[in-house]
C-alpha positions as CSV (number, residue, x, y, z in Angstrom):
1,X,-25.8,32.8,-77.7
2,X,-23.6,35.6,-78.4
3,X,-25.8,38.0,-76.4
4,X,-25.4,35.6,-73.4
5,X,-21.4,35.0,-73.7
6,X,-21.7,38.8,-73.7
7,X,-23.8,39.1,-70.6
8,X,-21.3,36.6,-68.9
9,X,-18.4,38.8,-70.1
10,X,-19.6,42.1,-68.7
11,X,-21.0,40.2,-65.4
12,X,-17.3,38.6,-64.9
13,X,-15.3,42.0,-65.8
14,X,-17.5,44.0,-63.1
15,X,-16.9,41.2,-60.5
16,X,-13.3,41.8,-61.3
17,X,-13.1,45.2,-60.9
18,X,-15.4,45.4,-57.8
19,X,-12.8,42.6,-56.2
20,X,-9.7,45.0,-57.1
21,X,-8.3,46.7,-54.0
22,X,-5.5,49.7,-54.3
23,X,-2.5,50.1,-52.1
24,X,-3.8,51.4,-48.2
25,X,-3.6,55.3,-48.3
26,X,-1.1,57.0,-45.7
27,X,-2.6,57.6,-42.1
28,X,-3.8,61.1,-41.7
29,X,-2.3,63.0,-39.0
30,X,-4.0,63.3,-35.0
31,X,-5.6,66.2,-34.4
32,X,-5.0,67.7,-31.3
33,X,-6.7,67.0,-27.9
34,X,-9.7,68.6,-26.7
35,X,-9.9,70.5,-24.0
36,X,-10.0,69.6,-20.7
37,X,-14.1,69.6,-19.5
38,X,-15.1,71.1,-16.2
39,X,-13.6,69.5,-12.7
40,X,-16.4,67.9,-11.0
41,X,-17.1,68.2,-7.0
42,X,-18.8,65.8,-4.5
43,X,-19.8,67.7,-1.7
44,X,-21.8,65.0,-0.4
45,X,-18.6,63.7,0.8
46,X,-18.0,65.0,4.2
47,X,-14.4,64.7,5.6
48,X,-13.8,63.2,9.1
49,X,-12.9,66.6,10.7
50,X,-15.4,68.4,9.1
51,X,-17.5,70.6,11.4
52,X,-21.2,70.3,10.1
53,X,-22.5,74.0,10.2
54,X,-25.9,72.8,8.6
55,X,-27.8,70.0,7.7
56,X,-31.4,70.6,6.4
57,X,-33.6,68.6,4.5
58,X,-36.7,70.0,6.2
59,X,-38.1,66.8,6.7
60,X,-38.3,67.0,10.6
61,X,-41.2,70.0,10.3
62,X,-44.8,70.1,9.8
63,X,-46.4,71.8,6.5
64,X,-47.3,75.2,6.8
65,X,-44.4,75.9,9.9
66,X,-41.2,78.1,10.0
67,X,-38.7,75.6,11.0
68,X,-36.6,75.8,14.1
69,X,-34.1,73.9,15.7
70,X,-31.3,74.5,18.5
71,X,-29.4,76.9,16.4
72,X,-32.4,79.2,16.1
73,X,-35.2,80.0,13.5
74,X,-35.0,80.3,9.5
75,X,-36.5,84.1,10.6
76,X,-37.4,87.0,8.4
77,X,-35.3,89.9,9.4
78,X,-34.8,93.2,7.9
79,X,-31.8,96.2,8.2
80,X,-31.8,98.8,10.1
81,X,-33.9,101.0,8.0
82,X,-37.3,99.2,7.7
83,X,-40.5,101.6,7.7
84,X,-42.6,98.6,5.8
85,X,-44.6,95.7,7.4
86,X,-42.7,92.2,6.9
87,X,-44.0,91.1,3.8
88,X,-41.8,87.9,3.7
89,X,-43.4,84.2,3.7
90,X,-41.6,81.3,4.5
91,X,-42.6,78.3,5.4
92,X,-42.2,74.3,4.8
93,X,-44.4,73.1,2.3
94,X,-44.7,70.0,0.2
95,X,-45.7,71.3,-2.8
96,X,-42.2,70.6,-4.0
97,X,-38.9,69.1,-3.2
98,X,-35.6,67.3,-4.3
99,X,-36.0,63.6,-2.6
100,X,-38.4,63.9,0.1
101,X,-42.0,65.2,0.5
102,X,-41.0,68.5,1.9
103,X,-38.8,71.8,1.4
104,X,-39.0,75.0,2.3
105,X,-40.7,77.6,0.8
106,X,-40.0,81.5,0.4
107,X,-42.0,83.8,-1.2
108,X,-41.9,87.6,-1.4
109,X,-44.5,89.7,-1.5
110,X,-44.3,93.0,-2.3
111,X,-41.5,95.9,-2.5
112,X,-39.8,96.8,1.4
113,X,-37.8,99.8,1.8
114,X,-34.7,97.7,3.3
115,X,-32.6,94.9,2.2
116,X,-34.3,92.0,4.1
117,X,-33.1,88.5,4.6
118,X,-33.9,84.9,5.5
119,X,-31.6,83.5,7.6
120,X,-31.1,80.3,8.4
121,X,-29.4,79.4,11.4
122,X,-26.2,77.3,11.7
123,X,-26.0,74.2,14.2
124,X,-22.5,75.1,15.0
125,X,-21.1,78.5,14.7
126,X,-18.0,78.9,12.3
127,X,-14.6,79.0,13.9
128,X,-13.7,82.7,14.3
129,X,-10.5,81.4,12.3
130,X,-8.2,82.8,8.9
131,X,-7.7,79.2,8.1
132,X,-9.7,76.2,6.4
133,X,-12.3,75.9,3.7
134,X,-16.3,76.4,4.3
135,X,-18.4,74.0,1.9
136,X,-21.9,74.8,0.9
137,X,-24.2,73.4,-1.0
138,X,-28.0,74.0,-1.9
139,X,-30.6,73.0,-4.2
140,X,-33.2,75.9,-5.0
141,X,-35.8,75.9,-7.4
142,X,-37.2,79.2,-9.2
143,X,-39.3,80.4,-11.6
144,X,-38.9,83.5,-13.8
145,X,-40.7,86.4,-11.7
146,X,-38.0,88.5,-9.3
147,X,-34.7,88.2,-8.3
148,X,-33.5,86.1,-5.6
149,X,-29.9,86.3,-3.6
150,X,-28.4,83.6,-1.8
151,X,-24.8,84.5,0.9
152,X,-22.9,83.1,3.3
153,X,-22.0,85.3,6.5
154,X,-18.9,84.4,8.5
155,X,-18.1,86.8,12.0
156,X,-20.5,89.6,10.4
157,X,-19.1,89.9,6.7
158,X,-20.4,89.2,3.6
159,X,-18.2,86.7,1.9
160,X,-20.2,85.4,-1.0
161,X,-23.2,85.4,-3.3
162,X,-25.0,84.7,-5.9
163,X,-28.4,86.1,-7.3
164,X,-30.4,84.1,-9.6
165,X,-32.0,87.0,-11.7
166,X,-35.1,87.2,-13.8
167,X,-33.5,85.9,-17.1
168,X,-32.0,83.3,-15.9
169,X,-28.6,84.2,-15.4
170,X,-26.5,83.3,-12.1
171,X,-24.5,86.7,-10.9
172,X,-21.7,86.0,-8.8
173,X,-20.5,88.8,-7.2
174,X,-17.2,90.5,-6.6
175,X,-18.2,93.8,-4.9
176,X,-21.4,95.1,-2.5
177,X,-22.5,96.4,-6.3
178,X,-20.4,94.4,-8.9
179,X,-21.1,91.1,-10.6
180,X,-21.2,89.1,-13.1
181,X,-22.9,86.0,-15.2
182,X,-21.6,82.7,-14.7
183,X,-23.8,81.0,-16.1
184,X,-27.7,80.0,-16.8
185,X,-30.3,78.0,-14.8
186,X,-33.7,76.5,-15.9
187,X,-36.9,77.2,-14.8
188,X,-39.2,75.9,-12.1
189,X,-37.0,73.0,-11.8
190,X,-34.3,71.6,-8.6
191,X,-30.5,72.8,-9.4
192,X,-27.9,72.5,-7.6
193,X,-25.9,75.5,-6.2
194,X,-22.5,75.3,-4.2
195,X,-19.6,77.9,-2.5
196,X,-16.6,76.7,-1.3
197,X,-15.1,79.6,0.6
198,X,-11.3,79.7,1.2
199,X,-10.5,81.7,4.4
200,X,-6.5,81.0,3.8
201,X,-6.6,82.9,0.4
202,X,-9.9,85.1,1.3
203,X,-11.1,83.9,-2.3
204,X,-14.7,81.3,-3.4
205,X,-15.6,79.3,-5.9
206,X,-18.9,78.6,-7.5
207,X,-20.1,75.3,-8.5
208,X,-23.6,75.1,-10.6
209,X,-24.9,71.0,-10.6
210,X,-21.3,70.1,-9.1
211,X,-19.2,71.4,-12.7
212,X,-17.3,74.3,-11.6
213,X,-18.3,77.8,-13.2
214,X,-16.2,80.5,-11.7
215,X,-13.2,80.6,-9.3
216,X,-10.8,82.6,-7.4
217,X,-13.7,85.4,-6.6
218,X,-12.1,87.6,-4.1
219,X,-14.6,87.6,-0.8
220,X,-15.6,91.4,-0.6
221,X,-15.5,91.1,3.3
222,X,-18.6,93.6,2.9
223,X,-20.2,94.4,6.6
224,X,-24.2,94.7,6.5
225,X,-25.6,98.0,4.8
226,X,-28.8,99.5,4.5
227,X,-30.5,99.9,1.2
228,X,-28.4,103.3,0.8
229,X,-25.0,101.8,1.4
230,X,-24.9,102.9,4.9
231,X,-23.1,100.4,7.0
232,X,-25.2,99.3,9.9
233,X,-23.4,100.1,12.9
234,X,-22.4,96.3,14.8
235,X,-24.8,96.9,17.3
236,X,-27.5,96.9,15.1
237,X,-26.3,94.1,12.6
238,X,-28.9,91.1,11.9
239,X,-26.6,88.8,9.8
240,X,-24.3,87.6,11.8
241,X,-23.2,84.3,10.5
242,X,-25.5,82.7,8.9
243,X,-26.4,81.1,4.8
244,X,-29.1,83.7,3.8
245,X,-31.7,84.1,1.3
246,X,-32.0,88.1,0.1
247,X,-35.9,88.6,-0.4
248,X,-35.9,92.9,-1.0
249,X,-32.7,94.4,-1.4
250,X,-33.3,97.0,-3.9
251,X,-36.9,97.0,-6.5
252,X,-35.5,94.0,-8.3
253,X,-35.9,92.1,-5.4
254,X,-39.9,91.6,-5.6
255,X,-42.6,89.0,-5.8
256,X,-41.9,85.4,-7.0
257,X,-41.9,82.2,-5.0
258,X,-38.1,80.1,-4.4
259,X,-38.1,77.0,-2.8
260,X,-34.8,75.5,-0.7
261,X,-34.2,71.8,-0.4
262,X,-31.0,69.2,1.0
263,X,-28.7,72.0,2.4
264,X,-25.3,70.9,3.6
265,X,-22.8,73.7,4.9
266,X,-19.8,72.6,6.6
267,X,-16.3,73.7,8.3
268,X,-12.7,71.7,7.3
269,X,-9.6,72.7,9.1
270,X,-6.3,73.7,7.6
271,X,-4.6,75.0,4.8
Protein backbone atom coordinates (compact mmCIF):
# COMPACT_ATOMS: atom_id res chain seq x y z
CA UNK A 1 0.00 0.00 0.00
CA UNK A 2 2.61 2.23 0.94
CA UNK A 3 4.64 1.61 -2.30
CA UNK A 4 1.41 2.54 -4.27
CA UNK A 5 0.54 5.92 -2.22
CA UNK A 6 4.29 6.40 -3.11
CA UNK A 7 3.87 5.80 -6.83
CA UNK A 8 0.76 8.15 -6.66
CA UNK A 9 2.93 10.74 -4.88
CA UNK A 10 5.83 10.87 -7.35
CA UNK A 11 3.22 10.55 -10.45
CA UNK A 12 1.22 13.73 -9.03
CA UNK A 13 4.55 15.87 -8.09
CA UNK A 14 5.89 15.30 -11.78
CA UNK A 15 2.44 16.29 -13.23
CA UNK A 16 2.93 19.40 -11.15
CA UNK A 17 6.07 20.37 -12.15
CA UNK A 18 5.63 19.56 -15.82
CA UNK A 19 2.22 21.92 -15.60
CA UNK A 20 4.49 24.80 -13.98
CA UNK A 21 5.14 27.61 -16.49
CA UNK A 22 7.79 30.64 -15.74
CA UNK A 23 7.24 34.24 -16.44
CA UNK A 24 7.61 34.85 -20.69
CA UNK A 25 11.30 35.81 -21.39
CA UNK A 26 12.00 39.36 -23.02
CA UNK A 27 11.73 39.55 -26.86
CA UNK A 28 15.12 39.32 -28.43
CA UNK A 29 16.07 42.03 -30.66
CA UNK A 30 15.41 42.13 -34.93
CA UNK A 31 18.12 41.49 -36.69
CA UNK A 32 18.67 43.52 -39.58
CA UNK A 33 17.21 43.18 -43.08
CA UNK A 34 18.71 41.19 -45.80
CA UNK A 35 19.88 42.43 -48.61
CA UNK A 36 18.08 43.43 -51.46
CA UNK A 37 18.16 40.18 -54.17
CA UNK A 38 18.83 40.87 -57.85
CA UNK A 39 16.14 43.27 -59.98
CA UNK A 40 14.43 40.99 -62.28
CA UNK A 41 13.68 42.02 -66.20
CA UNK A 42 10.88 40.92 -68.66
CA UNK A 43 12.02 41.51 -71.91
CA UNK A 44 9.30 39.69 -73.35
CA UNK A 45 7.40 42.67 -72.75
CA UNK A 46 7.68 44.87 -75.80
CA UNK A 47 6.63 48.50 -75.43
CA UNK A 48 4.20 50.16 -78.01
CA UNK A 49 6.91 52.27 -79.68
CA UNK A 50 9.33 49.75 -79.67
CA UNK A 51 11.03 49.14 -83.08
CA UNK A 52 11.39 45.28 -83.40
CA UNK A 53 15.06 44.87 -84.86
CA UNK A 54 14.69 40.96 -84.66
CA UNK A 55 12.42 38.34 -84.01
CA UNK A 56 13.72 34.74 -84.52
CA UNK A 57 12.50 31.65 -83.38
CA UNK A 58 13.72 29.70 -86.48
CA UNK A 59 10.60 28.04 -86.84
CA UNK A 60 9.77 29.34 -90.42
CA UNK A 61 13.02 27.20 -91.97
CA UNK A 62 13.59 23.81 -93.12
CA UNK A 63 16.32 21.50 -91.22
CA UNK A 64 19.52 21.45 -92.58
CA UNK A 65 19.09 25.36 -94.25
CA UNK A 66 20.85 28.75 -93.41
CA UNK A 67 17.91 30.92 -92.69
CA UNK A 68 17.10 34.01 -94.64
CA UNK A 69 14.64 36.44 -94.57
CA UNK A 70 14.13 40.24 -95.99
CA UNK A 71 16.79 41.61 -93.78
CA UNK A 72 19.42 39.25 -95.30
CA UNK A 73 21.13 35.90 -94.40
CA UNK A 74 22.48 34.57 -90.87
CA UNK A 75 25.94 34.48 -93.22
CA UNK A 76 29.40 33.37 -92.23
CA UNK A 77 31.75 36.19 -92.91
CA UNK A 78 35.25 36.80 -92.02
CA UNK A 79 37.79 40.17 -91.66
CA UNK A 80 39.78 41.40 -93.90
CA UNK A 81 42.61 39.17 -93.35
CA UNK A 82 41.32 35.63 -94.17
CA UNK A 83 43.88 33.24 -96.05
CA UNK A 84 41.72 30.01 -94.62
CA UNK A 85 38.72 28.21 -96.19
CA UNK A 86 35.34 29.05 -94.24
CA UNK A 87 35.26 26.43 -91.82
CA UNK A 88 31.97 27.74 -90.19
CA UNK A 89 28.62 25.56 -90.07
CA UNK A 90 25.41 26.96 -89.42
CA UNK A 91 22.46 25.84 -90.00
CA UNK A 92 18.72 25.12 -88.40
CA UNK A 93 18.44 21.91 -86.95
CA UNK A 94 16.11 20.20 -84.54
CA UNK A 95 18.28 18.42 -82.58
CA UNK A 96 17.66 21.00 -79.87
CA UNK A 97 15.61 23.97 -78.94
CA UNK A 98 13.84 26.22 -76.19
CA UNK A 99 9.91 25.76 -77.06
CA UNK A 100 9.74 24.66 -80.51
CA UNK A 101 11.15 21.81 -82.65
CA UNK A 102 13.84 23.89 -84.16
CA UNK A 103 16.91 26.35 -83.51
CA UNK A 104 19.81 27.21 -85.02
CA UNK A 105 22.88 25.60 -84.98
CA UNK A 106 26.57 26.81 -85.18
CA UNK A 107 29.44 24.93 -85.08
CA UNK A 108 33.12 25.70 -85.64
CA UNK A 109 35.47 23.71 -87.07
CA UNK A 110 38.75 24.26 -86.97
CA UNK A 111 41.34 27.27 -86.19
CA UNK A 112 40.94 30.45 -89.15
CA UNK A 113 43.50 33.06 -89.28
CA UNK A 114 40.83 35.95 -88.87
CA UNK A 115 38.24 36.88 -86.45
CA UNK A 116 35.10 35.54 -88.24
CA UNK A 117 31.45 36.13 -87.40
CA UNK A 118 27.93 34.95 -87.82
CA UNK A 119 25.80 37.55 -88.38
CA UNK A 120 22.46 37.73 -88.18
CA UNK A 121 20.56 40.22 -89.90
CA UNK A 122 18.18 42.74 -88.45
CA UNK A 123 14.49 43.25 -89.93
CA UNK A 124 14.78 46.93 -89.29
CA UNK A 125 17.99 48.74 -89.21
CA UNK A 126 18.77 50.69 -85.83
CA UNK A 127 18.06 54.44 -85.84
CA UNK A 128 21.40 56.14 -86.57
CA UNK A 129 20.41 58.04 -83.21
CA UNK A 130 22.49 59.02 -79.53
CA UNK A 131 19.16 58.50 -77.85
CA UNK A 132 16.91 55.38 -76.61
CA UNK A 133 17.68 51.99 -75.22
CA UNK A 134 18.41 48.69 -77.55
CA UNK A 135 16.94 45.40 -75.78
CA UNK A 136 18.30 42.07 -76.56
CA UNK A 137 17.74 38.93 -75.53
CA UNK A 138 18.94 35.25 -76.48
CA UNK A 139 18.84 31.85 -75.40
CA UNK A 140 22.09 29.76 -76.36
CA UNK A 141 22.98 26.47 -75.32
CA UNK A 142 26.74 25.20 -74.96
CA UNK A 143 28.82 22.70 -74.01
CA UNK A 144 32.29 22.77 -72.56
CA UNK A 145 34.67 22.58 -75.81
CA UNK A 146 35.75 26.29 -77.20
CA UNK A 147 34.87 29.66 -76.57
CA UNK A 148 31.99 31.37 -78.05
CA UNK A 149 31.31 35.41 -78.38
CA UNK A 150 28.11 36.93 -78.74
CA UNK A 151 27.84 41.39 -79.81
CA UNK A 152 25.69 43.68 -80.86
CA UNK A 153 26.83 46.19 -83.74
CA UNK A 154 25.15 49.57 -83.99
CA UNK A 155 26.41 52.14 -87.25
CA UNK A 156 29.73 49.86 -87.52
CA UNK A 157 30.88 49.74 -83.64
CA UNK A 158 31.26 47.27 -81.33
CA UNK A 159 29.08 48.10 -78.39
CA UNK A 160 28.75 44.96 -76.42
CA UNK A 161 29.71 41.38 -75.59
CA UNK A 162 29.95 38.64 -73.89
CA UNK A 163 32.02 35.26 -74.47
CA UNK A 164 30.90 32.20 -72.85
CA UNK A 165 34.38 30.59 -72.27
CA UNK A 166 35.45 26.92 -71.74
CA UNK A 167 35.01 26.87 -67.89
CA UNK A 168 32.00 28.21 -67.72
CA UNK A 169 32.39 31.65 -66.97
CA UNK A 170 30.45 34.59 -68.76
CA UNK A 171 33.22 37.52 -69.75
CA UNK A 172 31.62 40.78 -70.26
CA UNK A 173 33.79 42.93 -71.73
CA UNK A 174 34.90 46.55 -71.25
CA UNK A 175 37.73 46.95 -73.89
CA UNK A 176 38.62 45.27 -77.61
CA UNK A 177 40.99 43.05 -75.02
CA UNK A 178 39.57 43.53 -71.34
CA UNK A 179 36.98 41.58 -69.46
CA UNK A 180 35.77 40.22 -66.92
CA UNK A 181 33.50 37.21 -65.15
CA UNK A 182 30.12 37.94 -64.31
CA UNK A 183 29.05 35.01 -63.62
CA UNK A 184 28.70 31.11 -64.51
CA UNK A 185 26.52 29.11 -66.94
CA UNK A 186 25.63 25.27 -67.08
CA UNK A 187 26.37 23.00 -69.52
CA UNK A 188 24.60 21.65 -72.56
CA UNK A 189 21.51 23.13 -71.30
CA UNK A 190 19.09 26.61 -72.72
CA UNK A 191 20.05 29.91 -70.65
CA UNK A 192 19.04 32.92 -71.10
CA UNK A 193 21.30 35.83 -72.08
CA UNK A 194 20.23 39.67 -72.44
CA UNK A 195 22.04 43.37 -73.23
CA UNK A 196 20.19 46.36 -72.73
CA UNK A 197 22.29 49.03 -74.43
CA UNK A 198 21.85 52.63 -73.41
CA UNK A 199 22.85 54.99 -76.29
CA UNK A 200 21.92 58.24 -73.93
CA UNK A 201 24.70 57.28 -71.38
CA UNK A 202 26.87 55.11 -74.03
CA UNK A 203 26.84 52.36 -71.05
CA UNK A 204 25.01 48.20 -71.04
CA UNK A 205 23.83 46.04 -68.83
CA UNK A 206 23.90 42.30 -68.69
CA UNK A 207 21.23 40.12 -67.64
CA UNK A 208 21.87 36.12 -67.25
CA UNK A 209 18.12 34.15 -66.92
CA UNK A 210 16.48 37.77 -66.53
CA UNK A 211 18.57 38.58 -62.68
CA UNK A 212 20.75 41.31 -63.50
CA UNK A 213 24.69 40.48 -63.28
CA UNK A 214 26.64 43.47 -64.25
CA UNK A 215 25.82 47.13 -65.13
CA UNK A 216 26.98 50.43 -66.22
CA UNK A 217 29.66 48.70 -68.70
CA UNK A 218 30.94 51.54 -70.68
CA UNK A 219 30.32 50.51 -74.63
CA UNK A 220 33.96 50.39 -76.03
CA UNK A 221 32.59 52.02 -79.38
CA UNK A 222 35.44 49.49 -80.89
CA UNK A 223 35.37 49.71 -84.97
CA UNK A 224 36.07 46.11 -86.60
CA UNK A 225 39.84 44.86 -86.45
CA UNK A 226 41.63 42.12 -87.82
CA UNK A 227 43.14 39.39 -85.68
CA UNK A 228 46.21 41.80 -85.16
CA UNK A 229 44.27 44.81 -83.95
CA UNK A 230 44.38 46.50 -87.21
CA UNK A 231 41.22 48.43 -87.83
CA UNK A 232 39.61 47.37 -91.04
CA UNK A 233 39.40 50.29 -93.09
CA UNK A 234 35.12 51.23 -93.49
CA UNK A 235 35.31 50.10 -96.86
CA UNK A 236 36.09 46.80 -96.09
CA UNK A 237 34.02 46.43 -92.83
CA UNK A 238 31.56 43.16 -92.66
CA UNK A 239 29.74 43.95 -89.32
CA UNK A 240 27.79 46.63 -89.85
CA UNK A 241 24.89 46.41 -87.54
CA UNK A 242 24.02 43.43 -86.75
CA UNK A 243 23.69 40.70 -83.28
CA UNK A 244 26.75 38.39 -84.03
CA UNK A 245 28.01 35.21 -83.02
CA UNK A 246 32.29 35.26 -82.87
CA UNK A 247 33.20 31.66 -84.24
CA UNK A 248 37.48 32.26 -84.53
CA UNK A 249 38.74 35.29 -83.19
CA UNK A 250 41.95 34.39 -81.77
CA UNK A 251 42.99 30.11 -80.98
CA UNK A 252 40.52 30.05 -78.20
CA UNK A 253 37.94 30.44 -80.53
CA UNK A 254 37.95 26.65 -81.97
CA UNK A 255 35.72 23.63 -82.32
CA UNK A 256 32.51 23.11 -80.18
CA UNK A 257 28.97 23.17 -81.34
CA UNK A 258 26.45 26.40 -79.79
CA UNK A 259 22.97 26.44 -80.55
CA UNK A 260 20.67 29.90 -80.68
CA UNK A 261 17.02 29.84 -79.93
CA UNK A 262 13.83 32.74 -79.29
CA UNK A 263 15.87 35.88 -80.21
CA UNK A 264 14.20 39.24 -79.52
CA UNK A 265 16.20 42.55 -80.24
CA UNK A 266 14.42 45.67 -80.23
CA UNK A 267 14.70 49.65 -80.53
CA UNK A 268 12.69 52.12 -77.74
CA UNK A 269 12.90 55.86 -78.15
CA UNK A 270 13.87 58.45 -75.61
CA UNK A 271 15.78 59.17 -72.79
Amino acid sequence: MKKVLTVILVVVMALSMMSCKGPQGVPGTTGPIGPTGPQGQDFNTVPANATILMSENFESYAVGVTPTNSAGTWQRVSGAMTSYPMSVYNVVTNTAFVSYPKCFMVDGKIVDADREIVKGPFVDTIPNTLSGKIYAHFYVRKDGTGTKGFTIYINQLEKARIDLNTTGAINVYTAKASFFSAGQYAFNIFEKYSFVINLNTNTYDVYFNDLLITQNITCYNSVECSLAGTPVSPINTVYPTCFGVFTNMNIEYTFGTVYLDNILIYYVPGA
